[in-house]
C-alpha positions in Angstrom: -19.1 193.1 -165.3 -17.0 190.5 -167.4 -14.1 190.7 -164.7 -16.6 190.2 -161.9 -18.7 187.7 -163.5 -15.3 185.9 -164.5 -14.3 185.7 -160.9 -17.6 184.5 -159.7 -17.7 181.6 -162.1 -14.3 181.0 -160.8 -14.8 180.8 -157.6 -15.3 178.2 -155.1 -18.3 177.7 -154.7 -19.3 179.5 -157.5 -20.9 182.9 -156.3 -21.9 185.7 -158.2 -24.0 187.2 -154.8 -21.3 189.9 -154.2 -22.8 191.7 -157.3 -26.5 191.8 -156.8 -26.8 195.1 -159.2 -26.7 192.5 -162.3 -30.2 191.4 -161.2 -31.9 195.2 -162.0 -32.4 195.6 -166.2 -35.6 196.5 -166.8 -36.8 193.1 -166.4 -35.1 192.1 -163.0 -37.0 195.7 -162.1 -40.5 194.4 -162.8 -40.0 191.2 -161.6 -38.9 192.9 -158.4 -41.6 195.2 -157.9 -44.2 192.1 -158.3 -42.5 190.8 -155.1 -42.4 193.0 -153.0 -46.3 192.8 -153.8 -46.2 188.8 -152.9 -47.9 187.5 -150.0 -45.1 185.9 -148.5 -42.6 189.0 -148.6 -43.2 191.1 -145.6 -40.3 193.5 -146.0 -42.0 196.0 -148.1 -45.6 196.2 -147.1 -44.2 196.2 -142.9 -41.3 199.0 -144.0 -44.0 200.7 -145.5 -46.3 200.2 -142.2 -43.4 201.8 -139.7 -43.2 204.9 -142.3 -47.1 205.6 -142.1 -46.5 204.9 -138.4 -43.1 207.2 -138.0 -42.8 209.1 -141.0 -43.9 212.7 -138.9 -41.9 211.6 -135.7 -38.8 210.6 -138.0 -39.2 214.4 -140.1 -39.7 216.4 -136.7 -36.0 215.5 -135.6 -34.3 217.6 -138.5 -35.1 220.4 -140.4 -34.2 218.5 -144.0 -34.4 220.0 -147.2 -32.7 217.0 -149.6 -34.2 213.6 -149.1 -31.4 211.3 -151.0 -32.4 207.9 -151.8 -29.7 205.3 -152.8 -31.4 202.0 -154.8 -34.3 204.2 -155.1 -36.5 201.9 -157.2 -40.3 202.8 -158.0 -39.6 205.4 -155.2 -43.3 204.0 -153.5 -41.9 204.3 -149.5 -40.2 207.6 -150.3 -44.1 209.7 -150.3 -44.5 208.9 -147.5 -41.4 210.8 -146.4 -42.3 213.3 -149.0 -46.1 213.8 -147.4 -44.2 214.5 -143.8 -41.4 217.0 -145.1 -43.9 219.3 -146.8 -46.3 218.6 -143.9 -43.5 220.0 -141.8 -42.6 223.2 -143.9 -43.8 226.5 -142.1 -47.0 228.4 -142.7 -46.0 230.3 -146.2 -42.4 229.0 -146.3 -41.0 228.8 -150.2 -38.0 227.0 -149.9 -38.5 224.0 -152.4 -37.6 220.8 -151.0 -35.2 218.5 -153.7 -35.7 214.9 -154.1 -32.2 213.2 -155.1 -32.5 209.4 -156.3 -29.6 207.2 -157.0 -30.6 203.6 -159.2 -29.0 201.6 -161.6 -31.8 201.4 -163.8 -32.3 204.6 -166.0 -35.9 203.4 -167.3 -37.4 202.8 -162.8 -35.7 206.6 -162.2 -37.6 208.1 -165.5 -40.9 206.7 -164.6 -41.0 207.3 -160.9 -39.5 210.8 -161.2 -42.3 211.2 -164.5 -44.9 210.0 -161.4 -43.4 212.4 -158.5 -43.2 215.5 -160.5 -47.2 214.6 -160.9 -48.0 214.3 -157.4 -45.5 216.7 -156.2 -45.3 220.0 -158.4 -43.7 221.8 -155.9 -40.5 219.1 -155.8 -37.2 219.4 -157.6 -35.9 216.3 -158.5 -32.1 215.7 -159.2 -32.0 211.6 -160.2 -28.7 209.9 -160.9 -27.7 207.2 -162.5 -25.3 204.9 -161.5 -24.2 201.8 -159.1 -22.8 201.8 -155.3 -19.3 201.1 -156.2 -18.3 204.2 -158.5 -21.3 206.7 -158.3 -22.0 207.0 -154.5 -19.3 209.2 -153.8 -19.7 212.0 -155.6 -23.4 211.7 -155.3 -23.0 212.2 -151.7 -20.3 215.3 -152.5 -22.5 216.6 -154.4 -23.4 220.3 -153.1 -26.4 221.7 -154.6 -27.0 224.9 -153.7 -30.7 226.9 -153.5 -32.2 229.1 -155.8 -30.3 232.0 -153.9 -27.2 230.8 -153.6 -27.4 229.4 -150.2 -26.3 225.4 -149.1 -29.3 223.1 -149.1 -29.4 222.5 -145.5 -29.3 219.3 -143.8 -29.6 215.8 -145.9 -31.6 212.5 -144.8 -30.0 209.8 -146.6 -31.9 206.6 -146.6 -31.3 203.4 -148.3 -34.2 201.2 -147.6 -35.7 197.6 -148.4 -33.2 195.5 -146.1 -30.6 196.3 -149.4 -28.2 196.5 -146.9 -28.5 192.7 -146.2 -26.9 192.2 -149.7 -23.1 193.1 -149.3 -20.7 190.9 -147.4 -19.8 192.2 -144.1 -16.7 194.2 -145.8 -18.6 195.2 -148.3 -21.2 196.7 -146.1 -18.8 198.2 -143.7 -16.7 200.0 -147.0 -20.3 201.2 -147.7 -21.1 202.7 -144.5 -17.5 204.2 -144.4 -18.3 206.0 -147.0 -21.4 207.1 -146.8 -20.5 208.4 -143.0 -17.5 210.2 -145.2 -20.8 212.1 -147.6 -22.5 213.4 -144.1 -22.2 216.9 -143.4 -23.2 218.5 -140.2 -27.2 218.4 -140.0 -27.2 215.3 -142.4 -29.2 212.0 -140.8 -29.1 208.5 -142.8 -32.0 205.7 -142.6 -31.1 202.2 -143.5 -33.8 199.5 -143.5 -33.1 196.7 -142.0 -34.3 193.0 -142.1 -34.9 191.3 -139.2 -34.1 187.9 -137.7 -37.0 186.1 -137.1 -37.7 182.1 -137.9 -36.4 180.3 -141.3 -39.6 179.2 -142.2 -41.0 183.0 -142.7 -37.6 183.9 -144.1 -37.4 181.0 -146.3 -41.0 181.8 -147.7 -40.4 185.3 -148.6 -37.3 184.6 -151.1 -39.3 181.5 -152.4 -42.9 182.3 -153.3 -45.5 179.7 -154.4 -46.0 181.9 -157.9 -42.6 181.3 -158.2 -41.8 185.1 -159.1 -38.7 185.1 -157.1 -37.2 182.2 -159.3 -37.9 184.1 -162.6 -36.1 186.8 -160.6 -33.4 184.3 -159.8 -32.8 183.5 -163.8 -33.4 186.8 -164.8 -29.9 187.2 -163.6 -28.5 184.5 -166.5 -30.5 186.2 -168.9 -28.5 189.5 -168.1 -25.4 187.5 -168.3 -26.7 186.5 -171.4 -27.5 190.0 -173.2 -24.6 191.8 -171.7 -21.7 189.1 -172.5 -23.2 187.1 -174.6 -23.0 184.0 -172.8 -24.5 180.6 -173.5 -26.9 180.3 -170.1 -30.3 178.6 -170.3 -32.7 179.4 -167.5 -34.4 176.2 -168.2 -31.8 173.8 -167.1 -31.1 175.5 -163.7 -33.6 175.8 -160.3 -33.7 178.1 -157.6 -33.2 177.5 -154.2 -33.3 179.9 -151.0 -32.2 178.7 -148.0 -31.2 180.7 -144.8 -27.9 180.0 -142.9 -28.3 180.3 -139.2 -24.7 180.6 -138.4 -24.1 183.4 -140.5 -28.2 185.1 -139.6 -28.7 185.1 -143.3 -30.5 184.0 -146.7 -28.8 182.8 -149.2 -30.1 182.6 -152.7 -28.7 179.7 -155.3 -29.1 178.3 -158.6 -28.6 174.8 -159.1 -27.7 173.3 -162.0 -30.3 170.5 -163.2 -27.7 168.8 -165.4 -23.8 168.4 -166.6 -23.2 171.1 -168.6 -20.6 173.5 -169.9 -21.6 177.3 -170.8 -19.5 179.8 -172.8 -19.3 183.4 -171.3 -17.9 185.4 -174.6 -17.2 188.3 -172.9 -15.7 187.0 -169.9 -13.3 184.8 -172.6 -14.5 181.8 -170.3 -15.9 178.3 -170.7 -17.2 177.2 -167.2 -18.3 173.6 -166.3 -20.8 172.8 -163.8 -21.6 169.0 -162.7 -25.4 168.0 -162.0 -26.6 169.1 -158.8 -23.8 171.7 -158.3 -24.8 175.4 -156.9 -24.2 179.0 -157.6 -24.3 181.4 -154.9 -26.8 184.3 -157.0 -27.7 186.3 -153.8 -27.2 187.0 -149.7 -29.5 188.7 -147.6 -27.9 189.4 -144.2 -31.1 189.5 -141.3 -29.7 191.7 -138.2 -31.0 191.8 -134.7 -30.6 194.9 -132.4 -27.5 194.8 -131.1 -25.8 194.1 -134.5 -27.4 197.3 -136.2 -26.0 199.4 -133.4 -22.8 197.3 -133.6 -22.3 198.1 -137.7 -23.5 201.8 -137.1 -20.5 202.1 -134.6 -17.6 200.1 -136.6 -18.6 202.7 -139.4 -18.1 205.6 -137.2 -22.0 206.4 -136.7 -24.2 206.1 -134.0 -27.7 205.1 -133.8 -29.9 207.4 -132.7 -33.2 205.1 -132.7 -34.5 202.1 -134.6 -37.8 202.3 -135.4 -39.8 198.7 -135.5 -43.3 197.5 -136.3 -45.1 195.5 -133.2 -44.1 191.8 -134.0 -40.2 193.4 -134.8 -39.9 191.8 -138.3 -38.1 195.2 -140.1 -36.6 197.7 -138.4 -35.2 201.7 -140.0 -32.0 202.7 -138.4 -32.0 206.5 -137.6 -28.3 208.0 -137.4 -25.8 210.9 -137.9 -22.0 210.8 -138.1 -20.7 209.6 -134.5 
């Protein structure tokens, strides 16, 4: 974290978007899960519509039993899945169906597995700790074998909530590499993807009139803070989301309210900013169509359908290795 945050600070403009794991302690967590109950954010409540809408016709094209989640979060889409896959077992069949979450927050994984186990009794659930850049790889290698000694059987991978948005186009195609690389014959992957659609509705949805986005925004300081004992204060900085039309994506900032100079201990930096300057804090990348289909194929995939709700503002990306 100190070398990343170290070249973000140093960068030009400042940007510390290609590391959006730093928003999620416990605290960027909450403040996340309030969103996605905001008027203004659409994503989760319209994701959540095309899974009530798809979930059986999505779980009739494979016979699964691993549903792996990466950035599972409160895990509140994944029943839905959940409901359709036992749904879909045969009349007296005992194979147990596993639920495998990735998330870099240890305290969302404990409480939503605590809450599955509850509603699910039947479900095994193998949760993991860790980030995209080191832990997704042998998550994905990971064989777990039945009861009897037998493989699994085939895999749907999905990584929902538009996350996908979030990496730089590298970034995103180094992800997708590798998750094509974890796929095993009979394995399916679901990605959630964001939309374009106009700025003012995309503009809203990462700047909400209760202002719960920008104490998401800071939380990210306040990390910074804790973890490497900088010098930040929340107070003296405002949020700002605007979306870039050239590049079809949001782009979240932090702009600093004065001249001021903080001290990042652990990054053994002291970084200036001038009054009015920015720092790039996220990117949310919108996609259309053609360009799902078009990163599907430059990672070696291909898109089998993409489901949509009726105005087309979220889409889920059904595919298998190409």
């Amino acid at each position: 974290m100190a070398r990343n945050v170290r070249a973000g600070l140093l960068a030009t403009p400042k940007d510390l978007s290609p590391w959006p794991k730093y928003f999620y302690d416990a605290e960027g967590s909450r403040l996340f899960e309030e969103i996605t109950r905001l008027p203004e954010y659409y994503q989760t409540r319209t994701e959540a519509s095309i899974f009530r809408q798809r979930a059986r016709q999505i779980v009739s094209r494979a016979r699964w039993r691993e549903l792996v989640e990466l950035g599972s979060g409160s895990a509140s889409k994944t029943r839905t899945l959940l409901d359709a896959m036992f749904e879909a077992r045969a009349p007296g069949e005992e194979v147990r169906l596993r639920y495998v979450p990735l998330d870099v927050s240890e305290s969302a994984l404990k409480e939503s597995g605590r809450r599955l186990i509850r509603e699910y009794p039947e479900l095994e659930i193998h949760g993991f700790v860790g980030d995209f850049e080191r832990s997704l790889e042998p998550l994905l290698n990971a064989h777990t074998k039945a009861d009897d000694g037998e493989s699994s059987g085939g895999r749907l991978v999905v990584f929902l909530g538009g996350t996908i948005g979030n990496f730089t186009p590298e970034r995103r195609q180094a992800f997708l590499d590798e998750i094509r690389a974890g796929l095993r014959p009979g394995d399916h992957l679901l990605v959630g993807v964001d939309l374009v659609k106009d700025a003012r509705t995309l503009e809203a949805a990462y700047d909400d009139g209760a202002g719960v986005t920008e104490r998401f925004n800071k939380n990210l300081l306040k990390v910074i803070n804790e973890r490497l004992g900088a010098g930040f204060d929340p107070d003296l900085f405002e949020h700002r989301a605007i979306y870039r039309t050239e590049k079809t994506r949001i782009e979240m900032w932090l702009r600093s309210r004065v001249e001021q100079e903080v001290y990042v201990a652990g990054a053994d930096l002291s970084v200036r900013f001038e009054a009015g300057e920015c720092m790039r804090t996220e990117i949310s990348a919108k996609f259309t169509p053609e360009s799902v289909r078009r990163m599907f194929a430059e990672a070696n995939l291909q898109l089998l359908d993409l489901y949509t709700d009726e105005r087309e503002l979220f889409g889920l990306a059904f595919g298998a290795r190409a």
